[in-house]
DRENDO-1510 file (C-alpha; in Angstrom, 1 decimal, always signed):
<recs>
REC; n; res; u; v; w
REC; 1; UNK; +95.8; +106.1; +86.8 .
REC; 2; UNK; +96.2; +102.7; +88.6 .
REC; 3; UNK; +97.8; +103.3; +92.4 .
REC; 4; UNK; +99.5; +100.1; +94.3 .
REC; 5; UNK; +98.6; +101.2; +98.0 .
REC; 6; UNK; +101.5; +100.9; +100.3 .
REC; 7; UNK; +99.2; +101.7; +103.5 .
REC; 8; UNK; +95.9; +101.2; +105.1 .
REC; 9; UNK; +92.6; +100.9; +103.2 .
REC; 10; UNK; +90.9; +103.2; +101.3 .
REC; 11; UNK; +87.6; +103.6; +100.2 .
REC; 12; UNK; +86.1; +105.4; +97.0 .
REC; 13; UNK; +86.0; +109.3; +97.0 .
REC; 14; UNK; +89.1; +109.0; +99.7 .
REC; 15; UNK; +92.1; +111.7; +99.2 .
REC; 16; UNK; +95.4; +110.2; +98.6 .
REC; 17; UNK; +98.4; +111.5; +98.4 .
REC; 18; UNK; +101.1; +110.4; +95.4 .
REC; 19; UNK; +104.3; +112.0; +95.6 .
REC; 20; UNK; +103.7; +115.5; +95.1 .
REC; 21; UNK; +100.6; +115.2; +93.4 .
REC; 22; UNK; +97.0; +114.7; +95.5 .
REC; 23; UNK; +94.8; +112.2; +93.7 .
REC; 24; UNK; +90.9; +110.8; +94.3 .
REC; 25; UNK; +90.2; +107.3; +94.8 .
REC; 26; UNK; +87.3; +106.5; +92.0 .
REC; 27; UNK; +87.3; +102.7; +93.9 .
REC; 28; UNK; +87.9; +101.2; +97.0 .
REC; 29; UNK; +91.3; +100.2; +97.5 .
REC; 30; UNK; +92.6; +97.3; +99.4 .
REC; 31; UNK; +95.2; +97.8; +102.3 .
REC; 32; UNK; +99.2; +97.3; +101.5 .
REC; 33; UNK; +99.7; +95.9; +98.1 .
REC; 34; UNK; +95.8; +96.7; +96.7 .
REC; 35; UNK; +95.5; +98.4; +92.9 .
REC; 36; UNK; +92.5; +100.6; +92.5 .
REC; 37; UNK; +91.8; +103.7; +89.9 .
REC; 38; UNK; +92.5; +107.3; +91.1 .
REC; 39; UNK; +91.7; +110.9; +89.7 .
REC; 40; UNK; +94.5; +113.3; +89.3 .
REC; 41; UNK; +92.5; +115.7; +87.9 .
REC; 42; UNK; +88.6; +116.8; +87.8 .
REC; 43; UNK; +86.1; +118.5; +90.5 .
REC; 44; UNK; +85.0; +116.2; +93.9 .
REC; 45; UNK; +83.3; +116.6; +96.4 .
REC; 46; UNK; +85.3; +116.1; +99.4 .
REC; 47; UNK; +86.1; +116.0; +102.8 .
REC; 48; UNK; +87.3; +119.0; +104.5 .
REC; 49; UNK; +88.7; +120.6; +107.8 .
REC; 50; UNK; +86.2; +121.1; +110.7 .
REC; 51; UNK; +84.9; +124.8; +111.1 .
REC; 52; UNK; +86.8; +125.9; +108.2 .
REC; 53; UNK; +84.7; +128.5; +105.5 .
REC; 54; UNK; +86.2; +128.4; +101.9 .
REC; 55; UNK; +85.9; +130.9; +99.5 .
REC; 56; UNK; +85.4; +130.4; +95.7 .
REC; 57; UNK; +89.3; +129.8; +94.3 .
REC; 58; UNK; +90.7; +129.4; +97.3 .
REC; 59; UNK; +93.9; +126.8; +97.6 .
REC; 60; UNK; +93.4; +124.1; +99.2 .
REC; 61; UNK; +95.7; +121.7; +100.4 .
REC; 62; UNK; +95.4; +118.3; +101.2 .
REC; 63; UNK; +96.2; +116.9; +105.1 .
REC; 64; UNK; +97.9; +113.6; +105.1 .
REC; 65; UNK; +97.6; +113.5; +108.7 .
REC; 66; UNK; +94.2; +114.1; +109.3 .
REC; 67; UNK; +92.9; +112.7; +105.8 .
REC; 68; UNK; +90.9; +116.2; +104.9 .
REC; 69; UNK; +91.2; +118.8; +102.8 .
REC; 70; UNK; +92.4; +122.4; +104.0 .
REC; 71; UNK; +93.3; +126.2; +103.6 .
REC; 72; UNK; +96.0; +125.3; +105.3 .
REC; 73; UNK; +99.4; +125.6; +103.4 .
REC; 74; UNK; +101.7; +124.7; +106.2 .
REC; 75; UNK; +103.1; +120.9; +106.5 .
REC; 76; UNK; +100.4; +119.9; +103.5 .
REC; 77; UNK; +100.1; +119.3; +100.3 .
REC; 78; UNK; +98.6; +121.4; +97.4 .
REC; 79; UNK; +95.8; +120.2; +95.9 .
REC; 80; UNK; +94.1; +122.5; +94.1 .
REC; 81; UNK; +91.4; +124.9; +94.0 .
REC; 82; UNK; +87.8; +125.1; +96.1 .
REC; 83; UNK; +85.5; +125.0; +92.9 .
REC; 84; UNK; +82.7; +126.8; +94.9 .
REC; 85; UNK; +82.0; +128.6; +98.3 .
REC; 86; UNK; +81.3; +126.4; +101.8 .
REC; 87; UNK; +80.8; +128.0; +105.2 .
REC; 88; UNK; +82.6; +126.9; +108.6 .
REC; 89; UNK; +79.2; +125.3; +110.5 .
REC; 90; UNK; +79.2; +122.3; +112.2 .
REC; 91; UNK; +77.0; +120.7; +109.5 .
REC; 92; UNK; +79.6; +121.5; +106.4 .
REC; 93; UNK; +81.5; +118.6; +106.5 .
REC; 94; UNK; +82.5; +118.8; +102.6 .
REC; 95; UNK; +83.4; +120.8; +99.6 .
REC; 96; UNK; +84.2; +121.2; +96.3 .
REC; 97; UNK; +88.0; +121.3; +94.7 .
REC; 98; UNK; +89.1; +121.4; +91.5 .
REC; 99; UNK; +92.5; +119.2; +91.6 .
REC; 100; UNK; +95.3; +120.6; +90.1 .
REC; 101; UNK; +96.1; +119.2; +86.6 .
</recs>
């Protein structure tokens, strides 16, 4: 779908939140009034909370606040599913999730 960004910047593969629905940016979008393509549904790799394992089909949420992606429910959005294990070292910055169709 085309987004019209009403905030800062973002840059492809960046989490965005529309309404109630958590999309990925598949381009770089401009800041305030920029159009770019974003994915409301498929498997990324993405971003996620610091020191945080996932599990295979756990739910994870997307963070508006911090721009990551979560396990945490509370005061975030649901985004979908992690599509495959990660652990909680320093080095695992990313995951997988399957967004929510």
């Amino acid at each position: 779908m085309n987004y019209q960004n009403a905030g800062s910047a973002l840059l492809s593969g960046a989490g965005v939140k529309i309404g109630v629905r958590i999309g990925i940016c598949l381009v770089d979008i401009a800041a305030t009034s920029g159009v770019g393509s974003v994915a409301l549904e498929g498997v990324f790799k993405v971003t996620k909370a610091a020191s945080q394992a996932w599990t295979q089909g756990a739910l994870v949420y997307w963070d508006d606040t911090n721009k990551n992606f979560t396990t945490t429910s509370s005061g975030n959005t649901l985004a979908g599913f992690a599509f495959e294990p990660v652990g909680s070292g320093a080095g695992e910055t990313t995951g997988y999730v399957k967004l929510n169709a």
